[in-house]
N, CA, C and O atoms as a GROMACS GRO file, in nm:
protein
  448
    1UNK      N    1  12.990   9.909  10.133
    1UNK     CA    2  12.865   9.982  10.108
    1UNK      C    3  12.753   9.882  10.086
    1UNK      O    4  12.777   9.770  10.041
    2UNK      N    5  12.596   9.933  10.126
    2UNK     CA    6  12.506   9.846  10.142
    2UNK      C    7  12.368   9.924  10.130
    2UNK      O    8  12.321   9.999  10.216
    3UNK      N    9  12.316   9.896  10.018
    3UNK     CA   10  12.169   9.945   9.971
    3UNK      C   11  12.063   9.870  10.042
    3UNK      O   12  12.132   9.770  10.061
    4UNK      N   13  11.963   9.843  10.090
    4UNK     CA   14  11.899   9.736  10.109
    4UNK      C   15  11.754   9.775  10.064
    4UNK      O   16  11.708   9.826  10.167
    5UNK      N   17  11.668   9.779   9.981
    5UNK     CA   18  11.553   9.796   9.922
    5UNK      C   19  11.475   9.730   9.994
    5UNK      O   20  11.531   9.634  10.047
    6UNK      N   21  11.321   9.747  10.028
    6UNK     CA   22  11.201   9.689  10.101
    6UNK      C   23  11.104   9.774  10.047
    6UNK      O   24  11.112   9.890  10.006
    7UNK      N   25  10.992   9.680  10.056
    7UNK     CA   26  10.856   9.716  10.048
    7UNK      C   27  10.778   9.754   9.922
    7UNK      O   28  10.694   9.843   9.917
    8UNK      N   29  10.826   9.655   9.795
    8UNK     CA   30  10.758   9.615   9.678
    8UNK      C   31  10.654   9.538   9.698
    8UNK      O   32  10.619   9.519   9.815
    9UNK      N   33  10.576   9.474   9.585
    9UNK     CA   34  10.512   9.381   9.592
    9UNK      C   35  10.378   9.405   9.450
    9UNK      O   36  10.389   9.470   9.346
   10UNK      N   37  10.287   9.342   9.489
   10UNK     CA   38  10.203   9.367   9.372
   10UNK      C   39  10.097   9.446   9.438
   10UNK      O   40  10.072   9.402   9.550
   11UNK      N   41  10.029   9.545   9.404
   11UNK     CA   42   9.944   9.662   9.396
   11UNK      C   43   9.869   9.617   9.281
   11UNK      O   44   9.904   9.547   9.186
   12UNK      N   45   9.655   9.722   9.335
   12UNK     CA   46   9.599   9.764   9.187
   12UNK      C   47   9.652   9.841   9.159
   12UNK      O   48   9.740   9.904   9.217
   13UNK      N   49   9.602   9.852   9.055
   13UNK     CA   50   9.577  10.038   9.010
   13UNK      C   51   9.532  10.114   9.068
   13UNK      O   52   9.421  10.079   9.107
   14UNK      N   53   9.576  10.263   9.117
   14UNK     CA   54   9.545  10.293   9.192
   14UNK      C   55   9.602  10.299   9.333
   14UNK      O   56   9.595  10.394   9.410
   15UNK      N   57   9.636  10.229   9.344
   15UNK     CA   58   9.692  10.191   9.507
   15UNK      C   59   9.794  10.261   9.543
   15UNK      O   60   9.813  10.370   9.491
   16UNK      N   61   9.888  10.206   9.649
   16UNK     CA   62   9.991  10.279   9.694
   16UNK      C   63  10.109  10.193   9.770
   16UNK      O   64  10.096  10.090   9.836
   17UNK      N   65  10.230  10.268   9.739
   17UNK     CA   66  10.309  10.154   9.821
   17UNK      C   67  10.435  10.251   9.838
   17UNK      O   68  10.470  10.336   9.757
   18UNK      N   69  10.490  10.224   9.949
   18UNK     CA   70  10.583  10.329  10.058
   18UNK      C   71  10.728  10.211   9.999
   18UNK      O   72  10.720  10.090  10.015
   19UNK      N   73  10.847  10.278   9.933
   19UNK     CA   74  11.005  10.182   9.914
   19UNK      C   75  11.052  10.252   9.985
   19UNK      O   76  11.027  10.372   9.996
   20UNK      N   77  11.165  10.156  10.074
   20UNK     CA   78  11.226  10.187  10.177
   20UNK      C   79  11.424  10.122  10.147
   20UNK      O   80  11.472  10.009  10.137
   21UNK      N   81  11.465  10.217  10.144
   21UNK     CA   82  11.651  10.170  10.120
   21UNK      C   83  11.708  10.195  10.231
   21UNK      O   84  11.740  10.308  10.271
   22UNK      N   85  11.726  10.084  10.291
   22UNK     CA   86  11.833  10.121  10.450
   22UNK      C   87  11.983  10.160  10.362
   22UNK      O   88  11.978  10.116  10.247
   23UNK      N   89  12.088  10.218  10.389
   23UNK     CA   90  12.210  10.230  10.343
   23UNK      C   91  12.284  10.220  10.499
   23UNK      O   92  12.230  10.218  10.610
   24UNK      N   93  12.412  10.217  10.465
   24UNK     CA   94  12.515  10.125  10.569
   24UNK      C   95  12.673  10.146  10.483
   24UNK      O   96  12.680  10.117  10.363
   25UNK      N   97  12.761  10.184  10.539
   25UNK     CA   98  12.908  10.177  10.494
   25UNK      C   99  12.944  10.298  10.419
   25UNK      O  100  13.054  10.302  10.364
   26UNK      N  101  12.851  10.413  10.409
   26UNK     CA  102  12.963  10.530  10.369
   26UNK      C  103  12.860  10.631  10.453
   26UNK      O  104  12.774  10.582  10.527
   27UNK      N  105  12.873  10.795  10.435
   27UNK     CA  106  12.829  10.873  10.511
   27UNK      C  107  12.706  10.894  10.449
   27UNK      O  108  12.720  10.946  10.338
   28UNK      N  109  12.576  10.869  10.483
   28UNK     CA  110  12.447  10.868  10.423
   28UNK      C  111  12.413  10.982  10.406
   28UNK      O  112  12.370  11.010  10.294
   29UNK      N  113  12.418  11.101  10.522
   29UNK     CA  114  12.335  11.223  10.567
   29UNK      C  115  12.408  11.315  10.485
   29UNK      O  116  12.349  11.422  10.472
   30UNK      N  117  12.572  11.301  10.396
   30UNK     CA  118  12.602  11.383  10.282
   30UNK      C  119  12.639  11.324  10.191
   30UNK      O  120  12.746  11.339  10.133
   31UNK      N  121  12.510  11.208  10.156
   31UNK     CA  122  12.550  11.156  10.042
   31UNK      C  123  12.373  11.225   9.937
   31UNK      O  124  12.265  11.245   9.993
   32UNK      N  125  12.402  11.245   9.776
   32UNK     CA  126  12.278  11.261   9.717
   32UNK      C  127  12.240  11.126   9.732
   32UNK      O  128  12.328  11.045   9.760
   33UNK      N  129  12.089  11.077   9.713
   33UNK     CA  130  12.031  10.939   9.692
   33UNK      C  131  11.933  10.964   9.618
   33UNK      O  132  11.858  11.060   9.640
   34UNK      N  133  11.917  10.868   9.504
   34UNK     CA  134  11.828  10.804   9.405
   34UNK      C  135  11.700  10.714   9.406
   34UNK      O  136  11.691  10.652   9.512
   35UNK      N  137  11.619  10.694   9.336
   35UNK     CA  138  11.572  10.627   9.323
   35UNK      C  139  11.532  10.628   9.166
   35UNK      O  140  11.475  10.714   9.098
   36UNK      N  141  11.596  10.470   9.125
   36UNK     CA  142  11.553  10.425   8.970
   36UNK      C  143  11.491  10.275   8.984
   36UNK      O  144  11.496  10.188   9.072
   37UNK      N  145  11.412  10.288   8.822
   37UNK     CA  146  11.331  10.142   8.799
   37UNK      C  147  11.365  10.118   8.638
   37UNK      O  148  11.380  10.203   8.550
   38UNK      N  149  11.371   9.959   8.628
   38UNK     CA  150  11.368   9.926   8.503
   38UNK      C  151  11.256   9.847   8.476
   38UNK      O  152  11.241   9.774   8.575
   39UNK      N  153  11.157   9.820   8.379
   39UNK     CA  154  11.100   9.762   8.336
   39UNK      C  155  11.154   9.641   8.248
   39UNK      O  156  11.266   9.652   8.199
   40UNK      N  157  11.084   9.535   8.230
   40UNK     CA  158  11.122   9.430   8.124
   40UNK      C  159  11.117   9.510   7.992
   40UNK      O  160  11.027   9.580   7.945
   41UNK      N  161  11.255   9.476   7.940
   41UNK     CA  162  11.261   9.496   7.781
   41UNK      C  163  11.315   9.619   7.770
   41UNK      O  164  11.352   9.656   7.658
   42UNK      N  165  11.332   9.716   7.895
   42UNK     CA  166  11.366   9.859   7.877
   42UNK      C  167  11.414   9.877   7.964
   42UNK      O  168  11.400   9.807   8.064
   43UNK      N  169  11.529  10.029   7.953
   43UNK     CA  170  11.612  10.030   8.025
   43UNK      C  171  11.606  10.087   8.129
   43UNK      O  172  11.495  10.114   8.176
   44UNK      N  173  11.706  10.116   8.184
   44UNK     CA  174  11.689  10.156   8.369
   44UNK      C  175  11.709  10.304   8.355
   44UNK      O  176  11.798  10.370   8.302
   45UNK      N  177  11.581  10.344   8.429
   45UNK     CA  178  11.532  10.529   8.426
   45UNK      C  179  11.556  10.574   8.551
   45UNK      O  180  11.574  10.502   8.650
   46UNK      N  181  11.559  10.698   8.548
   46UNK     CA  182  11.553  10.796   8.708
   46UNK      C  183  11.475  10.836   8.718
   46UNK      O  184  11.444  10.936   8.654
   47UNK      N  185  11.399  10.779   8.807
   47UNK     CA  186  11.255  10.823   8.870
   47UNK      C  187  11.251  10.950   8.976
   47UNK      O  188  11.211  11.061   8.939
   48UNK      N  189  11.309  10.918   9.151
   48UNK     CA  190  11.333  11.056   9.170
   48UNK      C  191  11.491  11.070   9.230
   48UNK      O  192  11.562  10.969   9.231
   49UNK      N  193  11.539  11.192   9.277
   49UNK     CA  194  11.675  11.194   9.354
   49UNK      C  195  11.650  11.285   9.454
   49UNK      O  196  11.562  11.363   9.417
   50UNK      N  197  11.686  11.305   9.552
   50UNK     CA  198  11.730  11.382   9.654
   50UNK      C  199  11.841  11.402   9.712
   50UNK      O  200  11.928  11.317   9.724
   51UNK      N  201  11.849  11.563   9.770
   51UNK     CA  202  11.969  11.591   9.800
   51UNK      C  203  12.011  11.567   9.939
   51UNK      O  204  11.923  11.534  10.018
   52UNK      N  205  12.128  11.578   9.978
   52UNK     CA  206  12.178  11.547  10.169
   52UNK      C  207  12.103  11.566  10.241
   52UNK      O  208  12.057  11.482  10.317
   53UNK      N  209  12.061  11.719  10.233
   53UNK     CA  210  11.929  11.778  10.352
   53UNK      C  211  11.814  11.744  10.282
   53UNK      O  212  11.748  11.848  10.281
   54UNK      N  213  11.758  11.663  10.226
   54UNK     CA  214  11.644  11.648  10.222
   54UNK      C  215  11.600  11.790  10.194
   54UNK      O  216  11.538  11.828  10.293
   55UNK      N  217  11.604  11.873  10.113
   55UNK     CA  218  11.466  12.008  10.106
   55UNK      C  219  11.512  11.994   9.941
   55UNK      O  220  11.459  12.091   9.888
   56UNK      N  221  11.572  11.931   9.855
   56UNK     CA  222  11.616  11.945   9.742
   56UNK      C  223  11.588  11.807   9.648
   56UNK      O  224  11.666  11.712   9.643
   57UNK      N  225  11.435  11.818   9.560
   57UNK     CA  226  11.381  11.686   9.512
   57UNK      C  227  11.361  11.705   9.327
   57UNK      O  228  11.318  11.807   9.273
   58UNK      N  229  11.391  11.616   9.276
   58UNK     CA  230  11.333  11.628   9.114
   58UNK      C  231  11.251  11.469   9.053
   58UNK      O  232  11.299  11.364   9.097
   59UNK      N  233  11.182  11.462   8.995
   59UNK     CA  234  11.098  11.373   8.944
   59UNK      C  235  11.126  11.345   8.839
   59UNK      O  236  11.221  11.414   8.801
   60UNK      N  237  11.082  11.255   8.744
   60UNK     CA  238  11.066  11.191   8.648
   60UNK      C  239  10.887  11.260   8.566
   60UNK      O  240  10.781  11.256   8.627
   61UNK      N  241  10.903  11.318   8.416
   61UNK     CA  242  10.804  11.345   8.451
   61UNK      C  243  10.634  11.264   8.486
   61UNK      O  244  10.529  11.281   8.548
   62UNK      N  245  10.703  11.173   8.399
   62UNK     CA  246  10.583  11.062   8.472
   62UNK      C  247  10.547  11.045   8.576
   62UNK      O  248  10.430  11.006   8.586
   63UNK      N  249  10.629  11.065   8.708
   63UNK     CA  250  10.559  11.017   8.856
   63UNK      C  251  10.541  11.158   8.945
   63UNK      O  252  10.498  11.172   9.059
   64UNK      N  253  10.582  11.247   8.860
   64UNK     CA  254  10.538  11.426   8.954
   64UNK      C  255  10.366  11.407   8.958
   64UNK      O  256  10.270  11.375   8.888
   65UNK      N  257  10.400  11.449   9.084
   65UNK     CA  258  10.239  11.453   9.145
   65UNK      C  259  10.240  11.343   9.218
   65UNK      O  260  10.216  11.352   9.339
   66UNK      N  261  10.276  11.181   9.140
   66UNK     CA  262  10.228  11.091   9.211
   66UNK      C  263  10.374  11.017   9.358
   66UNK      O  264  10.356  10.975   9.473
   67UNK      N  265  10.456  11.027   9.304
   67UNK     CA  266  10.590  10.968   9.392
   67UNK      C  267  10.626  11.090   9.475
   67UNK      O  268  10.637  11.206   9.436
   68UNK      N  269  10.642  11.046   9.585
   68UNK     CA  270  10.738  11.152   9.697
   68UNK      C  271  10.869  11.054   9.744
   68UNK      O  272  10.877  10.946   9.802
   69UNK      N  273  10.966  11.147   9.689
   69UNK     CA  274  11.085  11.043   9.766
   69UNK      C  275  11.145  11.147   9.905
   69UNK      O  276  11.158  11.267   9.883
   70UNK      N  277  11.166  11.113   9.990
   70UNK     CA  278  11.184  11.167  10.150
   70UNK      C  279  11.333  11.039  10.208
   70UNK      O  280  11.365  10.927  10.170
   71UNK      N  281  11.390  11.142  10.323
   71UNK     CA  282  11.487  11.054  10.394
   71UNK      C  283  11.488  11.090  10.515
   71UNK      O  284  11.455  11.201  10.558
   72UNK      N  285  11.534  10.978  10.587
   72UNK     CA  286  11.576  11.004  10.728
   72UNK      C  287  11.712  10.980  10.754
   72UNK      O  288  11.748  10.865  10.778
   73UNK      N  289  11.805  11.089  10.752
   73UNK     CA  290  11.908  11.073  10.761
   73UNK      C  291  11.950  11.011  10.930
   73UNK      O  292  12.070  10.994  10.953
   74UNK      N  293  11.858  10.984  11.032
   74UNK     CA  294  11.895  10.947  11.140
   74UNK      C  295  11.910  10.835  11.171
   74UNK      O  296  11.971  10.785  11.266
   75UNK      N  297  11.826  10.772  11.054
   75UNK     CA  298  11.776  10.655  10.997
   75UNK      C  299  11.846  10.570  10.909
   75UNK      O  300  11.821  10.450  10.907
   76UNK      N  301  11.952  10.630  10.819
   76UNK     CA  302  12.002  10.593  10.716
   76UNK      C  303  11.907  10.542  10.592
   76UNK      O  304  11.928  10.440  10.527
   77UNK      N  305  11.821  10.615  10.576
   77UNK     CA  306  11.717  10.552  10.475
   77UNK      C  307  11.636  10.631  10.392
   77UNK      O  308  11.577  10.730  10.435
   78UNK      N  309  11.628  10.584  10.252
   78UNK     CA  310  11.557  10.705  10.150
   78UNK      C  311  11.412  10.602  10.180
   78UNK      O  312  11.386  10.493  10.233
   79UNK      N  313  11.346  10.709  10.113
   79UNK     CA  314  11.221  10.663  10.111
   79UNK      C  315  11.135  10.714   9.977
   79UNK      O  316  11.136  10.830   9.934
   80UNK      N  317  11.047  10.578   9.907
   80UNK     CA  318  10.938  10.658   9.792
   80UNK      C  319  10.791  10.645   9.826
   80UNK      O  320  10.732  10.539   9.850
   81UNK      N  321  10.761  10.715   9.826
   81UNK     CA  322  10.593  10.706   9.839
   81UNK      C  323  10.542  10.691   9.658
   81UNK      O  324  10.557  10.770   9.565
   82UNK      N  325  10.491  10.578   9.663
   82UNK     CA  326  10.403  10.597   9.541
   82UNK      C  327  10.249  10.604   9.558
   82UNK      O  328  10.188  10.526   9.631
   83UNK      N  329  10.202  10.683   9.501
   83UNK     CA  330  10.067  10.664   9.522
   83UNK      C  331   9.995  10.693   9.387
   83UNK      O  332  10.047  10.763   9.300
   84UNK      N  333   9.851  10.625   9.371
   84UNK     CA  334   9.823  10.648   9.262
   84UNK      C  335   9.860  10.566   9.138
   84UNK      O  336   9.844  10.618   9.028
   85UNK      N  337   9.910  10.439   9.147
   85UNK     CA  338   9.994  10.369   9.060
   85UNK      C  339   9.912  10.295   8.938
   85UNK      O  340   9.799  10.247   8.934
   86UNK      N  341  10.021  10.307   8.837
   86UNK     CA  342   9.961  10.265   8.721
   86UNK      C  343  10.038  10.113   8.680
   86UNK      O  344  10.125  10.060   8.748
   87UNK      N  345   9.992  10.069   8.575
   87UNK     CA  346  10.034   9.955   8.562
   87UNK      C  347  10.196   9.979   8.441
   87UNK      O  348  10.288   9.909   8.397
   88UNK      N  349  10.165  10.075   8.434
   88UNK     CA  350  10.311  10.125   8.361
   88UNK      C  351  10.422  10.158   8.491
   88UNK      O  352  10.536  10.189   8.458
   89UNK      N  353  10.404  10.155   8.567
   89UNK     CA  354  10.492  10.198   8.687
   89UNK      C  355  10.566  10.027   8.750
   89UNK      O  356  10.641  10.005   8.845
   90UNK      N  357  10.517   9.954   8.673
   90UNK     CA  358  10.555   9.797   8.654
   90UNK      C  359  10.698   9.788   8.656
   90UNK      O  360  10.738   9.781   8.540
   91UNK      N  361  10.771   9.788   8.722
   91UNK     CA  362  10.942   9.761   8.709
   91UNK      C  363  10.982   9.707   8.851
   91UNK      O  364  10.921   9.692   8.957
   92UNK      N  365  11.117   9.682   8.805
   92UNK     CA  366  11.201   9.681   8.975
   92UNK      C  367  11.264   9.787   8.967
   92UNK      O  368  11.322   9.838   8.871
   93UNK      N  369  11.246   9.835   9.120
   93UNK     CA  370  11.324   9.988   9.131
   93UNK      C  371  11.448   9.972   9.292
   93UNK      O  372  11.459   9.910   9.397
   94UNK      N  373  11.509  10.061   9.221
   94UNK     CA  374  11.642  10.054   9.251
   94UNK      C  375  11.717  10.167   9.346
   94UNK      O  376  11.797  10.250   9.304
   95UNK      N  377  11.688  10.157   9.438
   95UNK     CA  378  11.811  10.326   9.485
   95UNK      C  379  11.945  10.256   9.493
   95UNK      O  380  11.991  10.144   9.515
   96UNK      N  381  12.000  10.424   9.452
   96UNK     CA  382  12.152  10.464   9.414
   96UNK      C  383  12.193  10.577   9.501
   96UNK      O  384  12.145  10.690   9.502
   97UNK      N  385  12.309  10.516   9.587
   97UNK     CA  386  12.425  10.658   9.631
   97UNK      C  387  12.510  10.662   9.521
   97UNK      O  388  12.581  10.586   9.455
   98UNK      N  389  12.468  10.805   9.526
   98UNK     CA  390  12.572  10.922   9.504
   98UNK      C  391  12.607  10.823   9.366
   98UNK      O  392  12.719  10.775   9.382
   99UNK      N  393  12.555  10.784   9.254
   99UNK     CA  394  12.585  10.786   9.152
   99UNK      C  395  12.648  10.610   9.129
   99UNK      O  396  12.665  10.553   9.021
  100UNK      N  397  12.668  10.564   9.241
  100UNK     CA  398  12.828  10.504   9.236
  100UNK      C  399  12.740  10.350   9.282
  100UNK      O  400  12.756  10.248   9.215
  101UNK      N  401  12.661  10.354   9.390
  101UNK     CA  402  12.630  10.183   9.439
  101UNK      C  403  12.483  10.192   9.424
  101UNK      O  404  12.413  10.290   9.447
  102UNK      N  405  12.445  10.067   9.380
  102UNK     CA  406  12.308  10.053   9.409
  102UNK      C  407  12.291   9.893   9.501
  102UNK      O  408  12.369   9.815   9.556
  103UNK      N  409  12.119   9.903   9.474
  103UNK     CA  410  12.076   9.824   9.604
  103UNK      C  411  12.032   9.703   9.486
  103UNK      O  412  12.047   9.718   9.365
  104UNK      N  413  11.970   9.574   9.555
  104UNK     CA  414  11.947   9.427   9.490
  104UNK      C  415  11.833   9.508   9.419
  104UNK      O  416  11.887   9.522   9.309
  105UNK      N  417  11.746   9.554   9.411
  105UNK     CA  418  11.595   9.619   9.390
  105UNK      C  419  11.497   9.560   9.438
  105UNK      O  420  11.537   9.466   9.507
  106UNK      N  421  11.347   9.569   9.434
  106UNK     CA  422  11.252   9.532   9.460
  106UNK      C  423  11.178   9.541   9.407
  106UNK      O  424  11.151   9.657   9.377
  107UNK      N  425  11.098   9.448   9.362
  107UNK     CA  426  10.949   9.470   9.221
  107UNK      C  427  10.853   9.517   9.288
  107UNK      O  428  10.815   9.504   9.404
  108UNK      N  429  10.823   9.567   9.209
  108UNK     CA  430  10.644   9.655   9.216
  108UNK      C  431  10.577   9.584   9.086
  108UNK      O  432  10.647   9.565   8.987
  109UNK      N  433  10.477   9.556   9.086
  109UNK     CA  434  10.378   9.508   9.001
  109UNK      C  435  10.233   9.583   9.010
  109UNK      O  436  10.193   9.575   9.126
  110UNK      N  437  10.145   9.650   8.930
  110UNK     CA  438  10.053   9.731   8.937
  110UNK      C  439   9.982   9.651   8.834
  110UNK      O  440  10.018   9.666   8.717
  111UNK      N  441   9.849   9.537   8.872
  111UNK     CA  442   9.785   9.459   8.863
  111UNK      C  443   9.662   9.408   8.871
  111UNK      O  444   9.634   9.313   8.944
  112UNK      N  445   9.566   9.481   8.784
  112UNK     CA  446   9.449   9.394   8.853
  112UNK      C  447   9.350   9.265   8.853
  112UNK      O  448   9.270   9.248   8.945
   0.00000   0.00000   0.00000
């Protein structure tokens, strides 16, 4: 099994930035997928999850409104839209199959 996280980096406030998890080595299109972040000093939260078919999403309430997480199961890949970002949204974030593997993560920094 194989998470692969892309497309962190440092952002203002404000801004926006699209995370991308290729997955590889189990069945993606009926697997649930995650997306979590930890901040320095604190622990690792669930931001959003989605279900197999994609029509089934829940948030964190901090990022409702602002995060869309989406997949392409043809693709093998979850996806987060952040938009709107604050500097509390400061962590490395992480997708998780199905409970069980996660990916290296990727930092986001919200900075100005």
């Amino acid at each position: 099994v194989q998470l692969v996280e892309s497309g962190g980096g440092l952002v203002q406030p404000g801004g926006s930035l699209r995370l991308s998890c290729v997955a590889s080595g189990f069945t993606f299109s009926r697997s649930l997928m995650r997306w979590y972040r930890q901040a320095p000093g604190k622990e690792r939260e669930l931001v959003a999850n989605i279900n197999s078919a994609g029509g089934s999403t829940n948030y964190a309430d901090s990022v409702k409104g602002r995060f869309t997480i989406s997949r392409d199961n043809a693709k093998n890949t979850v996806y987060l839209q952040m938009n709107s970002l604050k500097p509390e949204d400061t962590a490395v974030y992480y997708c998780n199959a199905i409970g069980a593997y996660w990916g290296q993560g990727t930092q986001v920094t919200v900075s100005s």
